[in-house]
N, C-alpha and C positions, 0 to 999 in steps of 0.2 A: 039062901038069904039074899035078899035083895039089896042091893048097894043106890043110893041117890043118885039118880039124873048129876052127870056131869057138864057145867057150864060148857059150852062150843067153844074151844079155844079162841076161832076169829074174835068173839065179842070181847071175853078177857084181852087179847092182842090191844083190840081197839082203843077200850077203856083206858087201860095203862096210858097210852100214848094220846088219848086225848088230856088227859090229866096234866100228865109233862109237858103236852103243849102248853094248854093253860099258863105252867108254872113259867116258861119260859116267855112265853106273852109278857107274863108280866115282869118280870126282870129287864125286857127289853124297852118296855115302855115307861117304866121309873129310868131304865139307862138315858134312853131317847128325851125324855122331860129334863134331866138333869143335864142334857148336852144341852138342851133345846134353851135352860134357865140361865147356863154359862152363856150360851152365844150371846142372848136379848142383853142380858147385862154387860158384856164386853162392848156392845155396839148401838147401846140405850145412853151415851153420850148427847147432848142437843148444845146447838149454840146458836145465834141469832146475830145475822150479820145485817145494820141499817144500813140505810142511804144510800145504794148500790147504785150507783148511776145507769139510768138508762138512755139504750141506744134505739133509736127506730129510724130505719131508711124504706125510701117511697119507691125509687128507681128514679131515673134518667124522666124529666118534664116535670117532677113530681118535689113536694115538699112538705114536711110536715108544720103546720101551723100550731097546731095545739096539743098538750097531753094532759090530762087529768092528773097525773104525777111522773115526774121526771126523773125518780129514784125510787128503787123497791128495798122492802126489808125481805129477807130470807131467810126459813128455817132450816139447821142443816141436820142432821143426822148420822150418826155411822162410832165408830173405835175413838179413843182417845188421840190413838196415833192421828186418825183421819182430822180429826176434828181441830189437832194442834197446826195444823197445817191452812185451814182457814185463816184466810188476809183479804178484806174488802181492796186492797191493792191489786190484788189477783184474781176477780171476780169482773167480769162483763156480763153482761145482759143485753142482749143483740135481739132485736125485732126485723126481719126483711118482708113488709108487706105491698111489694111492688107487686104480685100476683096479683092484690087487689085493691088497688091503687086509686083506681076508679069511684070505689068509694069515698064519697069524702069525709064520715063520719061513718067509724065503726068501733066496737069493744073486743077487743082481743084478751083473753084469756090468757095467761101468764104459766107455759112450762117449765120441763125441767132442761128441752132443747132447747131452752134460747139461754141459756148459759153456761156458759164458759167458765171452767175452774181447776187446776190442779189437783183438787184433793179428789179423795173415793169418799166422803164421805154423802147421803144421801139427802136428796131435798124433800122436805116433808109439808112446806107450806110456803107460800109468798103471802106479803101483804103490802098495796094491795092484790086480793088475784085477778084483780083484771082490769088494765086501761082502757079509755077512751082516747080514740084518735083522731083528732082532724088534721085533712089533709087538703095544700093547697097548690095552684100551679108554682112552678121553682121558676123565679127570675133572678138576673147578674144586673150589678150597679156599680158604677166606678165614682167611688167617693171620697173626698179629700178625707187625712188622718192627721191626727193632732196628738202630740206626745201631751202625757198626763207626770204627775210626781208625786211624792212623798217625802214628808222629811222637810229639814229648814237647812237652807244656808249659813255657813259661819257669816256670825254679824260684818256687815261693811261689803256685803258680795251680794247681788244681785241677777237676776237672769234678765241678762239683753233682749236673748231671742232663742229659738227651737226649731231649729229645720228640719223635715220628716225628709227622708229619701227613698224610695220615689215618696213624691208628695199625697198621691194615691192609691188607694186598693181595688181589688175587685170584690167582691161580696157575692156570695147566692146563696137564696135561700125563697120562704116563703114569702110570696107576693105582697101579702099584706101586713108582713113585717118590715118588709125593706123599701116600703112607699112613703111612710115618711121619714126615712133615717135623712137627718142633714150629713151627719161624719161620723167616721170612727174613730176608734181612741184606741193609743198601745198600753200596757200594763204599766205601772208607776215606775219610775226611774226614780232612785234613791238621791236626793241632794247632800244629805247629812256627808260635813268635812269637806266639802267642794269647795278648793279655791280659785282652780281655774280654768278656762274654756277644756270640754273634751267631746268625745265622739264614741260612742255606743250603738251597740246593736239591740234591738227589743220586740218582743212580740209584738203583734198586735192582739189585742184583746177580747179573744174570741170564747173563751171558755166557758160554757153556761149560757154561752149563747144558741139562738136557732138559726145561726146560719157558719158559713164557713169565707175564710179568705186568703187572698190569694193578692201577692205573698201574704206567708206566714210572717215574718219580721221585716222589721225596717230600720233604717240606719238613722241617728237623730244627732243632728250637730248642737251641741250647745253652747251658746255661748255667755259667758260668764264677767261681770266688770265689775269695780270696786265701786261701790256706792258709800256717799261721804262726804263733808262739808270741810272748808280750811277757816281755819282761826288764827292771827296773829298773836304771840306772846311776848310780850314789847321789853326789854330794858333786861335780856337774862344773862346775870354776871357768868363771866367766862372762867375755869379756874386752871390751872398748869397742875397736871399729872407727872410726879416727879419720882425717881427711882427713890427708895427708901434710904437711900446713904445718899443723896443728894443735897447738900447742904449750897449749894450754889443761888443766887437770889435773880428772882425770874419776875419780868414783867411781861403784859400783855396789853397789846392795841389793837382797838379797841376793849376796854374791857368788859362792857356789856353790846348782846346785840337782840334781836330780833328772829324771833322762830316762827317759823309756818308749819304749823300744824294740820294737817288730813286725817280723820277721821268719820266713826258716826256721831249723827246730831248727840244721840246721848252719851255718849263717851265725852268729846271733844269739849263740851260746855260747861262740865265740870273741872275741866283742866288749867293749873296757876300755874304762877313760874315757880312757883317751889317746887312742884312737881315735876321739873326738868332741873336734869343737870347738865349743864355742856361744860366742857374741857378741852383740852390741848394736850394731848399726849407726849411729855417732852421727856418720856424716861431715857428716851436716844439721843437724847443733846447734852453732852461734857463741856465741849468748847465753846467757850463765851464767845457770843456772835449775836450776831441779828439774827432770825430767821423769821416765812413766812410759811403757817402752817395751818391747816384744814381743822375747823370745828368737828366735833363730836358731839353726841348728846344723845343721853339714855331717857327715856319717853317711857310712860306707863305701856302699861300691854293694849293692847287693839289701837295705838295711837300712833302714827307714821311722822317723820318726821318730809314736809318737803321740801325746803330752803330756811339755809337762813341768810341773812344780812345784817353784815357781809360772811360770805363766806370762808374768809382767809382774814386772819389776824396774825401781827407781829409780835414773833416772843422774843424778847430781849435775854440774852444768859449773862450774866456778871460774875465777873471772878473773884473769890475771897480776897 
């Protein structure tokens, strides 16, 4: 009896083992997708940092005159972690194209090398991506400075004058930015509550600007004076301020006098003699006597008192 042709074992061997491959291919490659699915979505975060300031330096002769835009917006990339970690505070954007300098107008293209940032997460676009540069000879100017302010003085206070120290800066930058500058100016100095002369330190106000100086701050004296008109208030009755168990009979001479009032125009011109009171403080006198004693007198508020006449009157005390 004849038995069937028996398969060559290598080919069975083979078959098997190509099959298991197969099966294992693909177990690995559902594994591999589903690692692959986890990562993209762990680190498929985006965030969008504007306004970044930009930095471009020419080298040594050299200065930048122009830029098509002075701030990039950034797309970033990466983990939540990475992403929470973005701070336009902590972002720089740095251009050094002294290599070629010589150009005076070129477009640079915008990487991921020229900026500077703490986090890991990934840049994925700028906008825009690419400046225009121009570029111009860098000249130094020594220019008088002028203290600038904000904010109002308390009423009746005035500013005298503002001394910058040094009276001058130096400046450099591009030629035909700093050709017609007359002066520079420092950052505003707060007036608000100022009553009287002081001295402060203050930048000079360079920020956004296209050039730099030197010094950086300066010292600015101010001086400060009471602004304000006097008015007399003629015939105001004088009264004895008397301890409340005082039953003793008090005269006064003169008993009306004359007040000089300091203030501003619009305070001072609405002000009567009703609205002052003058007195003689005579809660300290028991013993009947003559005495000669110093006016007082309560004034509305922003209204000073600067003489009167006279200014000493006699308080009589009498005894029960």
């Amino acid at each position: 009896m004849n038995n069937p042709p028996k398969k060559p074992q290598g080919i069975s061997a083979l078959w098997k083992r190509s099959t298991h491959s197969w099966a294992l291919k693909l177990i690995c490659l559902i594994l591999a997708f589903a690692v692959w699915q986890g990562i993209r979505v762990s680190t498929s975060f985006e965030v969008v940092v504007a306004d970044i300031p930009l930095l471009v330096t020419a080298g040594d002769g050299h200065a930048v005159l122009e830029l098509s835009s002075d701030v990039v917006s950034i797309r970033f990339r990466g983990s939540r972690e990475d992403i929470s970690y973005i701070s336009r505070d902590q972002i720089t954007v740095e251009l050094d194209i002294s290599e070629r300098a010589d150009r005076l107008r070129q477009t640079v293209k915008l990487i991921s090398r020229y900026v500077k940032t703490p986090s890991r997460a990934h840049i994925v676009g700028f906008y825009p991506t690419e400046i225009v540069v121009t570029i111009d000879r860098e000249v130094e100017r020594l220019l008088p400075i002028k203290a600038t302010f904000e904010g109002s003085l308390p009423e009746g206070v005035q500013l005298e004058k503002a001394v910058c120290e040094p009276a001058s800066v130096r400046i450099r930058g591009a030629e035909q930015r700093l050709r017609n500058l007359e002066l520079i100016r420092t950052v505003p100095i707060h007036l608000d509550g100022r009553y009287n002369s002081f001295k402060t330190h203050v930048a000079v106000a360079v920020k956004g600007q296209p050039w730099t100086a030197s010094p950086e701050r300066v010292a600015v004296q101010m001086e400060l004076v009471e602004r304000g008109e006097t008015r007399t208030i003629e015939n105001v009755q004088v009264r004895a301020l008397l301890a409340s168990n005082n039953d003793q009979a008090v005269s006064i001479r003169p008993e009306n006098v004359n007040v000089i009032l300091r203030g501003s125009p619009e305070r001072i011109e609405n002000v009567a003699a009703k609205d002052l009171y003058a007195y003689v403080d005579c809660t300290g006198l028991t013993t009947p006597a003559e005495y000669e004693m110093p006016i007082r007198i309560d004034v509305p508020d922003g209204i000073q008192v600067e003489k009167t006449e006279p200014s000493i009157v006699k308080v009589v005390i009498k005894g029960m």
